[in-house]
C-alpha positions as YAML, in Angstrom:
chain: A
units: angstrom
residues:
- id: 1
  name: UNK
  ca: [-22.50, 53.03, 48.72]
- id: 2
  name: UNK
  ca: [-24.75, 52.66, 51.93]
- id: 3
  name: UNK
  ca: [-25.60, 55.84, 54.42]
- id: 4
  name: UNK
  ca: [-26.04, 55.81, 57.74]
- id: 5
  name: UNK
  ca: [-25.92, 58.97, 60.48]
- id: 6
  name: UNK
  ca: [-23.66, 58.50, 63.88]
- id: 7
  name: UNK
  ca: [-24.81, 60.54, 66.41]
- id: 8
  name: UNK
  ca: [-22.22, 61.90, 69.36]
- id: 9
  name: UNK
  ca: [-23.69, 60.84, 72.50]
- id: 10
  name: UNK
  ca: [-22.30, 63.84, 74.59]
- id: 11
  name: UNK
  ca: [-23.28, 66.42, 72.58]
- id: 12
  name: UNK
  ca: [-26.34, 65.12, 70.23]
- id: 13
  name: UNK
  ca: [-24.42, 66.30, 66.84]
- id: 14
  name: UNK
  ca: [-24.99, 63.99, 63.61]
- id: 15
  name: UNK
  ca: [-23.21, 63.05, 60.64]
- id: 16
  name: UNK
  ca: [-24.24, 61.24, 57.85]
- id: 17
  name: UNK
  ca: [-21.52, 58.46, 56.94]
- id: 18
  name: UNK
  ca: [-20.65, 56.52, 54.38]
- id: 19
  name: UNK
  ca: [-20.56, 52.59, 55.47]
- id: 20
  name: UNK
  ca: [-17.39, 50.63, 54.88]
- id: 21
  name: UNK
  ca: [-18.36, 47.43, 56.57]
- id: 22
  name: UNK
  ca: [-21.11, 46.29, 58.82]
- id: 23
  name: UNK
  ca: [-22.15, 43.10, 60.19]
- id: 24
  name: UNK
  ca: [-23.98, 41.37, 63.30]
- id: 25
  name: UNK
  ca: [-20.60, 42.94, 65.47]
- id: 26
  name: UNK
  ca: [-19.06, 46.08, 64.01]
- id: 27
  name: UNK
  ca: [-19.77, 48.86, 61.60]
- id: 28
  name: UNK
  ca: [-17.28, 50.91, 60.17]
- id: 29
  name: UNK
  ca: [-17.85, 53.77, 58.48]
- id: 30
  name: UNK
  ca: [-15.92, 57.11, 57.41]
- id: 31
  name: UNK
  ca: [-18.00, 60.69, 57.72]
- id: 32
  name: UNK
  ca: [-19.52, 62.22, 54.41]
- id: 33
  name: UNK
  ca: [-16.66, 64.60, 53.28]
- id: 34
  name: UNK
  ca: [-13.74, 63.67, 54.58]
- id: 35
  name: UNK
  ca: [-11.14, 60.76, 55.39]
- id: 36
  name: UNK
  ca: [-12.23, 60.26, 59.35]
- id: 37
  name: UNK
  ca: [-13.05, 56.34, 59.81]
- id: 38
  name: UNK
  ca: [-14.44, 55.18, 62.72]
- id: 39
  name: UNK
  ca: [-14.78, 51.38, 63.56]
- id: 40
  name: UNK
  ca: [-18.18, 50.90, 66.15]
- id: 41
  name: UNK
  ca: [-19.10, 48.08, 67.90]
- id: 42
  name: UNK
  ca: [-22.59, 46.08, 68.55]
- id: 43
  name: UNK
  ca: [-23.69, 46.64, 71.88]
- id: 44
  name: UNK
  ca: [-27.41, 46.11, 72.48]
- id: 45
  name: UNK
  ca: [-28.91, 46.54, 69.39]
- id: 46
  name: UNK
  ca: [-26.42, 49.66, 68.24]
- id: 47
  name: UNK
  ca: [-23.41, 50.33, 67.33]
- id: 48
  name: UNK
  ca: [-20.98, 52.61, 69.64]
- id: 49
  name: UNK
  ca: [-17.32, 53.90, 68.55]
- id: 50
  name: UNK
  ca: [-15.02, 56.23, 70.25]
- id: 51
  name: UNK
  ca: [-12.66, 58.80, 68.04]
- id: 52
  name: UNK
  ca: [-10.39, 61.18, 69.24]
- id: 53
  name: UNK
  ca: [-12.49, 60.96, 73.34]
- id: 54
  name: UNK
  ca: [-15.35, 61.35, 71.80]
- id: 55
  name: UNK
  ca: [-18.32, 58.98, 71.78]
- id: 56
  name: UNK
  ca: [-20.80, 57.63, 68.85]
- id: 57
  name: UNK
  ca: [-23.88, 56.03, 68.58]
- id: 58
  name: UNK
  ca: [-25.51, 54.49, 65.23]
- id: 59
  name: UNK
  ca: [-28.10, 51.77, 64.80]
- id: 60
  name: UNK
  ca: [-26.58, 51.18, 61.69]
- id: 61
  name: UNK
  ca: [-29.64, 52.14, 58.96]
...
């Protein structure tokens, strides 16, 4: 399966992830560990996803 990290924007903290899906618009992916899936969406040149009021950032690698 494909890695990638997410990163939360407010407080810098990173995560590796396993990816579900990803194309040109969205990645999904669900954090290393556990059953959290969070769908982000392409906005220039990365992907950004909210869970639970909190914020993510991932270029998708």
């Amino acid at each position: 399966m494909q890695k990638t990290i997410i990163q939360n924007i407010e407080t810098g903290v990173t995560k590796n992830c396993d990816i579900l899906k990803k194309n040109d618009q969205i990645l999904e992916v669900v954090l290393e560990g556990t059953t959290i899936k969070i769908l982000l969406k392409k906005h220039n040149h990365k992907y950004i996803g909210k869970f639970k009021e909190m914020e993510f950032v991932s270029t998708g690698n």
